[in-house]
C-alpha positions, 0 to 999 in steps of 0.5 A, a space after each residue: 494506483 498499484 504501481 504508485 503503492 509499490 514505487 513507494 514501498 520499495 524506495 521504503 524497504 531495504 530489500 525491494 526485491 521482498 516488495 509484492 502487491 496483489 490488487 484485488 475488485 470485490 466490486 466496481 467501486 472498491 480496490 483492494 490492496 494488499 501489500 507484503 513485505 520482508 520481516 525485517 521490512 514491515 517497521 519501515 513501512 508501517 512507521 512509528 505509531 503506524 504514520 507512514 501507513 497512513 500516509 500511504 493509505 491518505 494517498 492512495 485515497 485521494 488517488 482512488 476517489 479522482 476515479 470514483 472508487 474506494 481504496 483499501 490498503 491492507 499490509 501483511 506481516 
């Protein structure tokens, strides 16, 4: 699931290099990721009306629940 987020976010950015993504199990069923970017970078990832985003966030859920688990993906500005 995070290599799948971060392959995504930096074919977004213009600057990949800016790309972090911290994963984090509050419990067995749930993931938590937590995407940052550069400044100049959070547009392109959010989208407009905040599209790409949920894209992201559909994506990562459909991933999670062939797991059994919940996804939360949380983006930083």
């Amino acid at each position: 699931m995070k290599e799948f987020i971060e392959f995504i976010a930096k074919h977004l950015v213009d600057h990949p290099d800016n790309v972090t993504l911290e994963e984090v199990t509050p419990d067995d069923k749930t993931v938590e990721l937590t995407l940052k970017v550069g400044a100049d970078d959070v547009g392109k990832v959010i989208g407009k009306q905040g599209k790409t985003a949920q894209a992201m966030r559909t994506l990562l859920t459909a991933i999670a629940a062939k797991d059994g688990k919940r996804a939360i993906l949380k983006i930083l500005d």
